[in-house]
C-alpha positions as YAML, in Angstrom:
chain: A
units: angstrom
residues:
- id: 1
  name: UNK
  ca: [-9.12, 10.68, 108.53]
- id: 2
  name: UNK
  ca: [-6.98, 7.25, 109.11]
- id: 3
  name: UNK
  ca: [-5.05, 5.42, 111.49]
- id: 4
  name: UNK
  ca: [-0.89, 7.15, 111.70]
- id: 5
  name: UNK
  ca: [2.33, 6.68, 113.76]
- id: 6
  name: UNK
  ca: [5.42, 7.70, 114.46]
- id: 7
  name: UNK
  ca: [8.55, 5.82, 115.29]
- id: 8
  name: UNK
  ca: [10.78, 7.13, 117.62]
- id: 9
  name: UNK
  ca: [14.91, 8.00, 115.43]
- id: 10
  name: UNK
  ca: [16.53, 6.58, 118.73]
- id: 11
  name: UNK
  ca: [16.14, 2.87, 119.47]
- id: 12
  name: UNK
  ca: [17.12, 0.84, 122.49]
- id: 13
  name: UNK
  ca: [18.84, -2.03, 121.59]
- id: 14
  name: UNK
  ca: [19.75, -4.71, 124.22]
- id: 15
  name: UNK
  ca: [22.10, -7.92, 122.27]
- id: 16
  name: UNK
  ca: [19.94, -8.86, 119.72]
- id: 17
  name: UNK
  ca: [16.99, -7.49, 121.02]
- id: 18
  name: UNK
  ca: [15.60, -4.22, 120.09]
- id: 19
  name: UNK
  ca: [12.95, -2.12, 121.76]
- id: 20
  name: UNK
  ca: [11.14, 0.52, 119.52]
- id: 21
  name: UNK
  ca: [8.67, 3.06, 120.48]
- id: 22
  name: UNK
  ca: [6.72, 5.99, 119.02]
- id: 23
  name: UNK
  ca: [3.11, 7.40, 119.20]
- id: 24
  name: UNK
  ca: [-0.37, 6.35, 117.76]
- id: 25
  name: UNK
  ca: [-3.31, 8.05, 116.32]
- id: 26
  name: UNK
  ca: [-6.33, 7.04, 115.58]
- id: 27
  name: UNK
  ca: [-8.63, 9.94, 113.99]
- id: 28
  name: UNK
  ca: [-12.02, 8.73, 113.09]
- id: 29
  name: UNK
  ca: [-11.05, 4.79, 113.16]
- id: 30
  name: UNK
  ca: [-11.26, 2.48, 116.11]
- id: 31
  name: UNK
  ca: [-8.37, 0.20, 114.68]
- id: 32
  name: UNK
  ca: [-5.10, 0.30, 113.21]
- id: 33
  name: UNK
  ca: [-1.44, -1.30, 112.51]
- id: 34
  name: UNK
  ca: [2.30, -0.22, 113.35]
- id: 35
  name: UNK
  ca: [4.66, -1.83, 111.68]
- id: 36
  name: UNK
  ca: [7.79, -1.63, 113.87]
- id: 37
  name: UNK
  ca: [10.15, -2.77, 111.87]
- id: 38
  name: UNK
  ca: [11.24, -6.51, 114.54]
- id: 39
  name: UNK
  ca: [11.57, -9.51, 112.65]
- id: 40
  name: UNK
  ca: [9.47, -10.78, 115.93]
- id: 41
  name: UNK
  ca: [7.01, -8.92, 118.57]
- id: 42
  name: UNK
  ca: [7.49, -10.48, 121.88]
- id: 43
  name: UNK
  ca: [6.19, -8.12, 123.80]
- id: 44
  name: UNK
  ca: [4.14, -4.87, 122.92]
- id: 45
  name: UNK
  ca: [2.05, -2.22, 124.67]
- id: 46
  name: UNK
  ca: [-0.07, 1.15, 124.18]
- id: 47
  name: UNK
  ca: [0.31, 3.67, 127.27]
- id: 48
  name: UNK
  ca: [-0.69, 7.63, 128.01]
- id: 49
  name: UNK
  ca: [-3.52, 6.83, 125.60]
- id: 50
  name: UNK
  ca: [-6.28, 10.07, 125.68]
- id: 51
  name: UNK
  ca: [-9.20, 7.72, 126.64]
- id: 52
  name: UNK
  ca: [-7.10, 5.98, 129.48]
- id: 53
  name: UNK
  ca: [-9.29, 3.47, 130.42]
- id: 54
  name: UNK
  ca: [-9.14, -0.33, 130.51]
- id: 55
  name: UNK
  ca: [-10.24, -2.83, 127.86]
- id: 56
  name: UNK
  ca: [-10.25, -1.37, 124.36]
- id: 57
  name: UNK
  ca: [-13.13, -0.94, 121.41]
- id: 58
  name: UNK
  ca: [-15.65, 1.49, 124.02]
- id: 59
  name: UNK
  ca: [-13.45, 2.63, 126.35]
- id: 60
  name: UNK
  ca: [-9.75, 2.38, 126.17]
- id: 61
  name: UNK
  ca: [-6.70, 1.00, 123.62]
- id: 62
  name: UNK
  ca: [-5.22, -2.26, 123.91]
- id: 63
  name: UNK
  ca: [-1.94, -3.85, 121.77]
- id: 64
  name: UNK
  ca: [-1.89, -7.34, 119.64]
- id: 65
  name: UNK
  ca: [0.72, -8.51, 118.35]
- id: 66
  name: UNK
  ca: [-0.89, -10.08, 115.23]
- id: 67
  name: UNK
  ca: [0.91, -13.34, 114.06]
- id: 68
  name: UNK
  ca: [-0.29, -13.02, 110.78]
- id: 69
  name: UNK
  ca: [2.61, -10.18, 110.57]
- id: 70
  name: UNK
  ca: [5.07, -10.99, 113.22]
- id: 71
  name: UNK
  ca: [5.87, -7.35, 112.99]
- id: 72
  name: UNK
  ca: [3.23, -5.50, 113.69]
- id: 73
  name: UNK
  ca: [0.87, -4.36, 116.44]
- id: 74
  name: UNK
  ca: [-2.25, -4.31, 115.93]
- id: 75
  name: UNK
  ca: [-4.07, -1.01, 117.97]
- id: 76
  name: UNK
  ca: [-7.65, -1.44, 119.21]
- id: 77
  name: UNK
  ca: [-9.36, 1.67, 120.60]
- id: 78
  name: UNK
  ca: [-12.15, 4.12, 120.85]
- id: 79
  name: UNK
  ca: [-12.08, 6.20, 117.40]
- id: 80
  name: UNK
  ca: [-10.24, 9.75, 118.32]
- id: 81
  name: UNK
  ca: [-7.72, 7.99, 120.71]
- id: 82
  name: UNK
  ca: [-4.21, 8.66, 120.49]
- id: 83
  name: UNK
  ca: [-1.36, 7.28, 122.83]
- id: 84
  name: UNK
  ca: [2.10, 5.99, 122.79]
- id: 85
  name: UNK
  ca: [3.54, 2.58, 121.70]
- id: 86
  name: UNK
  ca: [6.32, 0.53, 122.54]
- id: 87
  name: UNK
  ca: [7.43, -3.21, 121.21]
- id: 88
  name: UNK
  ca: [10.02, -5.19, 122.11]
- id: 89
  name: UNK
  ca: [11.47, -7.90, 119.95]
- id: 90
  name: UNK
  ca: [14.04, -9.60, 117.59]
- id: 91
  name: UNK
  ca: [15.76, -7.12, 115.05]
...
């Protein structure tokens, strides 16, 4: 299995900001990348993941926004996890 997601058909957009959301999965991986489509991430989250705990690798998910792609989020999680996500950034 891999890392998927969704993105959510309806966006929220706010003057030339844009919040997108969708949902995460990660079956049989403990990492994986969304790319949401924003020219810039600045600000990003998981939530309503299955393992809702705090931290991420052993025991919950956590969001980075990876500069190395200013679009993307970068999940980290225990392997099985799945969740929602949300970003919201430049269009």
């Amino acid at each position: 299995m891999a890392f998927s997601n969704t993105t959510d058909t309806r966006t929220h957009v706010m003057g030339d900001l844009m919040m997108v959301t969708g949902t995460w999965n990660a079956a049989s991986v403990d990492t994986g990348t969304i790319v949401t489509g924003l020219s810039e991430i600045l600000a990003g989250n998981v939530i309503g993941d299955t393992e809702d705990n705090t931290g991420g690798g052993v025991d919950g998910a956590f969001a980075i926004v990876t500069t190395a792609a200013p679009g993307s989020l970068t999940i980290d999680c225990v392997s099985g996890n799945t969740g929602k996500w949300w970003a919201l950034g430049k269009r």
